[in-house]
N, C-alpha and C positions, 0 to 999 in steps of 0.2 A: 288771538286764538293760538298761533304758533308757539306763543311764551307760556300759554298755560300747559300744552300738549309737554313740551319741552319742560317746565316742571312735574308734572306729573310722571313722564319717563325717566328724570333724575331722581326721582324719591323713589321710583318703585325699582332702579336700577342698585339705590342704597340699601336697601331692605333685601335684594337677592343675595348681594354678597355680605351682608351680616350674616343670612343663613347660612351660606357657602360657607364662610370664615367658620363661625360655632361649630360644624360638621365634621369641617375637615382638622378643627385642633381638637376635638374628643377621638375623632380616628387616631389620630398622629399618635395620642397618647396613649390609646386603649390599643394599640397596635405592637406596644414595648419600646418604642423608640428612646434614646439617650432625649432627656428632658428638654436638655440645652438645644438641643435639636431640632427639636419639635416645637419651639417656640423661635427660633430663629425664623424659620421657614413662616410658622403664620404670621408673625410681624411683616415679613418680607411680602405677603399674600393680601395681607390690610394694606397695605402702602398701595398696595399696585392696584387694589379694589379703591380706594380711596382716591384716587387718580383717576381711574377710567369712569367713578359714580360724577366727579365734578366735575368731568371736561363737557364742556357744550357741544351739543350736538351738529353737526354739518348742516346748514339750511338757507335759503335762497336770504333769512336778514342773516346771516352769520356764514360766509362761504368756507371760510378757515377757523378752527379751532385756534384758542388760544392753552395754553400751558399752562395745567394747573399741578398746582404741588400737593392738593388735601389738607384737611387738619393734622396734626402732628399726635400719636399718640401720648396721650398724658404719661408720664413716668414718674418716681415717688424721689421726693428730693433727699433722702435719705440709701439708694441705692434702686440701681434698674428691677424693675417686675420680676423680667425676663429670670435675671439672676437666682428669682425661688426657685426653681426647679431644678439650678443645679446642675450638675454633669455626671448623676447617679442615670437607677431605672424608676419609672414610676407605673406603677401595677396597680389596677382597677381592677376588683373583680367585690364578689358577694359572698358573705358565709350565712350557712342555717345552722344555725344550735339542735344539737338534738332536741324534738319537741316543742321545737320552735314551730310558730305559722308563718312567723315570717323572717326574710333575708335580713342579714346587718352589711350595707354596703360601705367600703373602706378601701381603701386607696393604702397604698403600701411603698416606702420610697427606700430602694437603698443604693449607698454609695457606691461608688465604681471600686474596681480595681481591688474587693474586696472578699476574702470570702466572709459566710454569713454566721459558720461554725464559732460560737463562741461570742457573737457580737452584743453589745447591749441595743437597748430599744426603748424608745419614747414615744409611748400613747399620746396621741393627741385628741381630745374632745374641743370640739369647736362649741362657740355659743350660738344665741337663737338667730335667726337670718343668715345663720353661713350654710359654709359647704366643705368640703375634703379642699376643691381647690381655693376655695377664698380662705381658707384658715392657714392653706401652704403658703398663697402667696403671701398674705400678709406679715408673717411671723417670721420666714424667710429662715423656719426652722432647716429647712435639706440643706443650707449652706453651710450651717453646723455640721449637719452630718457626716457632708464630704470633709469638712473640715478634721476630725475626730472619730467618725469612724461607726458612728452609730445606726442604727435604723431607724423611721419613724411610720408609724402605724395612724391613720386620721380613718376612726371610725364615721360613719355621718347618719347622723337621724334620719327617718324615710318622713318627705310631706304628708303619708299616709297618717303616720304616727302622732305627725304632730303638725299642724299651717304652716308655725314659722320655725318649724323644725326644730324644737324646743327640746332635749333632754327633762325627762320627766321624774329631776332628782329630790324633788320635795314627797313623790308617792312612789315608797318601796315594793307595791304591791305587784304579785308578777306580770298581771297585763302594761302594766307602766313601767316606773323606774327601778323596778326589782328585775322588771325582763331586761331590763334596756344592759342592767348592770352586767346580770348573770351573763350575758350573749357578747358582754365586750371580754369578758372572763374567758368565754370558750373561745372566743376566735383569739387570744394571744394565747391560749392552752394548745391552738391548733399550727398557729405562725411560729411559735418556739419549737412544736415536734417535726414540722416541714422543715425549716430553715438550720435548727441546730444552735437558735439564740440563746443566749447565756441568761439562764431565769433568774440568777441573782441578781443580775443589773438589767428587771424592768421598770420603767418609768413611767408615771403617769402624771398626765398636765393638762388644767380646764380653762375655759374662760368662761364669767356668768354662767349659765347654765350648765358649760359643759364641767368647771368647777363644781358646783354643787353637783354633781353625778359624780366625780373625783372621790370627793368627799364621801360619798354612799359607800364607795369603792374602798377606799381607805381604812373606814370600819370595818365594812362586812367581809372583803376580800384579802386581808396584809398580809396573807402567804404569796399572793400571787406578784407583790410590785416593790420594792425594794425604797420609793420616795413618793410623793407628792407634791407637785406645785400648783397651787391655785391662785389662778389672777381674777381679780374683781366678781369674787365669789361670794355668796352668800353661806350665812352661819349656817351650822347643819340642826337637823334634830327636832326643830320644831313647829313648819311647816311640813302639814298633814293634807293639802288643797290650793288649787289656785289662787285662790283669793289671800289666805293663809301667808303663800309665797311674799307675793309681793310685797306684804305687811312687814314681811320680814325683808326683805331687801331695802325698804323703804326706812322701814325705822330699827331694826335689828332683830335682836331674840328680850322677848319678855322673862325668861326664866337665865337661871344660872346655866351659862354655857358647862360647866361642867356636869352639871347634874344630868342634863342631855345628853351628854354622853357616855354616862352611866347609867342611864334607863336603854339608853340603843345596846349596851353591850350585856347588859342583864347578866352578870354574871360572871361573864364567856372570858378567858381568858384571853388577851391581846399583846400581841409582840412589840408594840410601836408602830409608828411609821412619822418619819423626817418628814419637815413638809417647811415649805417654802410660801410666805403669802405674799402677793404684790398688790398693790391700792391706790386708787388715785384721788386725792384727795378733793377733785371739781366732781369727783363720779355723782350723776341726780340716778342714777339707776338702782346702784346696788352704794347704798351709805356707807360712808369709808367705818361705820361703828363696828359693821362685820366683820371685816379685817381684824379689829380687837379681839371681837368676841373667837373666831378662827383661832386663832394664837391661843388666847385660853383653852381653847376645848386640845389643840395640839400639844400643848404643853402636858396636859389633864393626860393626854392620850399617853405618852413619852414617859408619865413617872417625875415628869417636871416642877408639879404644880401640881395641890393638893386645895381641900376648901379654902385656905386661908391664902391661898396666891402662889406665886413661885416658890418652892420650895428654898428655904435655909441652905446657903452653901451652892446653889446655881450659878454658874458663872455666867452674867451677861455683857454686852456691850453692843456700846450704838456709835457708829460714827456718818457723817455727812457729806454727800455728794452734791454733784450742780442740779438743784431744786430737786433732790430727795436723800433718802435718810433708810440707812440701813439697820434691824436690830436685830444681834442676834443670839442666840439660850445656847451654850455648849454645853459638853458633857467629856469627860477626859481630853479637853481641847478641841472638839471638834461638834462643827452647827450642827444643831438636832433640830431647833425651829427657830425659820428667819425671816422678819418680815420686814418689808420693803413698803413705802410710802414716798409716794411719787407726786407733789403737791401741787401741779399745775393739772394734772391728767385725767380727764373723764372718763367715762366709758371704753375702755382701748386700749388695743395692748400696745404698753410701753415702748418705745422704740422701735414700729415696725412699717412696715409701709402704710402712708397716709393716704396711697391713691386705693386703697380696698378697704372699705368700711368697717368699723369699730377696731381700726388699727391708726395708731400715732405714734408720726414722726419725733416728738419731746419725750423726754423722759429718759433712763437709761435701756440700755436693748435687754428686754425681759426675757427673749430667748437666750443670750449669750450669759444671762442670769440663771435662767433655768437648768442649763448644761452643766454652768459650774459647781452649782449645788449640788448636783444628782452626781457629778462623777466622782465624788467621794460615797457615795453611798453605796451600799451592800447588804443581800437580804442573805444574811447568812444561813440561812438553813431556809430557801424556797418551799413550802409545804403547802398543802389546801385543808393539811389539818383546823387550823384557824378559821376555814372561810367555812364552815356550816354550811345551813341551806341555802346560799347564793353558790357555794361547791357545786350540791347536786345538782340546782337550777340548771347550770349552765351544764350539767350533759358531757 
């Protein structure tokens, strides 16, 4: 009887200080605190909760505690957790688009020691089952930041919107992925006139879903972002439905990736946009054929590649890393579209923490990829003239 009593007050003692812990590191963060900071502290607060949940209790069979250590928190064999966060601020809050019914909640990280006037900035769209903080920690994007100097913006789906938090980029329509785009529109429309960001060098980068909303973006919006990178993204343009989607994830696009992209643009004149695709070739989610099909349609976008393929006189090249292969389209010297096939790698972005899901440690570091791409690029003449009715939409 004493051994059950005595399990049941260690389980229920472990379950108080999980809540404890959860509480008090959304305080810590929602409070402005230096990142690094606020994750020192709650490690230091697990350890010491994890100690006092396994010590046995004083009792007439057990008169003395014995010393317990806890389990050790798991850390990613590729670099500490801890480390995403950085030694910048990270700022939680919510925007409403004009006309909007509901909030777009985003998470905002910037370096220290910096001002903000003039800075570039990297959207980040997470994919389905994440979060602002599992897309941080995982991609271990803030350590760039500090590194180089950037800001990065992680808008997050609401569960309202969607169960598993899905980016709704196969339905442009505005209750869906036309709202979702338009509202990621106005809140970097409203984080550049706050902060003083420099709108030539904004960036945009997806994983699976939050890719294919990238990609919506990249069309309908190229006044507003200066590059594109999408990791294990699905084609654009021809899923119109859920079911649709996955067909397409699954097994590609049934039509000519270009042709798709000239029924989406109907017309409408378009500036470019550079875009960077990463792929992993074990992916059973999203078929590495997307990735091809992407390239085409990027290329189609860029002036590259016309119906009969790359255009005459394209300068390409591909050369090879450890277990992946880089290719890339230039133009006066310099990558316009580059795409990246990662041949051991499923679902997950390349090279980033293994201990937060749909993130792996193999492959090359897709964020340290993604930077290098994007910091040649420039949207020379920033405008919303190009973005039409995802301009207005967003208010």
């Amino acid at each position: 009887m004493t051994k059950d009593l005595t399990k049941l007050w260690t389980g229920g003692m472990r379950r108080l200080f999980a809540i404890q812990n959860r509480a008090a590191r959304t305080a810590l963060r929602e409070a402005g605190l230096r990142a690094s900071d606020a994750q020192a502290l709650w490690l230091g607060a697990q350890a010491a909760a994890a100690q006092a949940a396994t010590a046995p209790r004083t009792t007439a069979e057990n008169p003395q505690p014995r010393p317990a250590t806890g389990a050790p928190v798991r850390e990613s064999r590729v670099g500490p957790r801890a480390a995403a966060w950085a030694a910048g601020t990270w700022q939680r809050a919510e925007h409403l688009p004009k006309g909007a019914s509901r909030a777009l909640a985003y998470g905002l990280y910037l370096p220290p020691d910096r001002p903000t006037a003039g800075m570039p900035v990297v959207v980040m769209l997470h994919g389905c089952k994440q979060t602002m903080d599992s897309f941080a920690e995982g991609t271990r994007m803030n350590l760039l930041a500090d590194r180089h100097g950037f800001a990065v913006v992680y808008p997050e789906q609401s569960i309202q919107a969607h169960p598993h938090q899905c980016w709704h980029w196969y339905d442009a329509r505005q209750p869906a992925g036309g709202g979702e785009a338009a509202a990621i529109v106005s809140l970097v429309d409203t984080l550049a006139e706050e902060h003083g960001f420099d709108r030539s060098r904004i960036y945009l980068a997806g994983l699976s879903a939050g890719a294919g909303l990238a990609s919506l973006l990249a069309m309908r919006a190229p006044g507003r972002f200066a590059a594109v990178a999408l990791h294990s993204g699905p084609a654009f343009g021809e899923a119109r439905s859920g079911v649709a989607a996955l067909d397409v994830m699954r097994r590609g696009l049934h039509h000519e990736p270009a042709a798709l992209v000239d029924g989406e643009l109907a017309g409408r004149t378009h500036p470019g946009m550079p875009a960077l695709i990463v792929q992993g070739g074990n992916d059973a989610v999203v078929a590495p054929i997307n990735a091809e099909q992407l390239t085409a349609q990027f290329l189609h976008l860029n002036g590259l590649a016309d119906d009969d393929g790359v255009r005459q006189g394209v300068v390409s090249h591909e050369h090879d890393g450890d277990g992946y292969s880089v290719h890339d389209y230039l133009r006066d010297g310099a990558s316009v579209v580059r795409l990246c096939r990662v041949d051991a790698l499923d679902h997950a972005w390349s090279g980033g923490d293994d201990t937060v899901p749909f993130h792996s440690s193999s492959g090359p570091d897709a964020s340290a990829m993604i930077w290098d791409f994007f910091e040649t690029q420039r949207r020379a003449k920033p405008d919303d003239a190009f973005d039409g009715e995802l301009a207005q939409g967003a208010g």
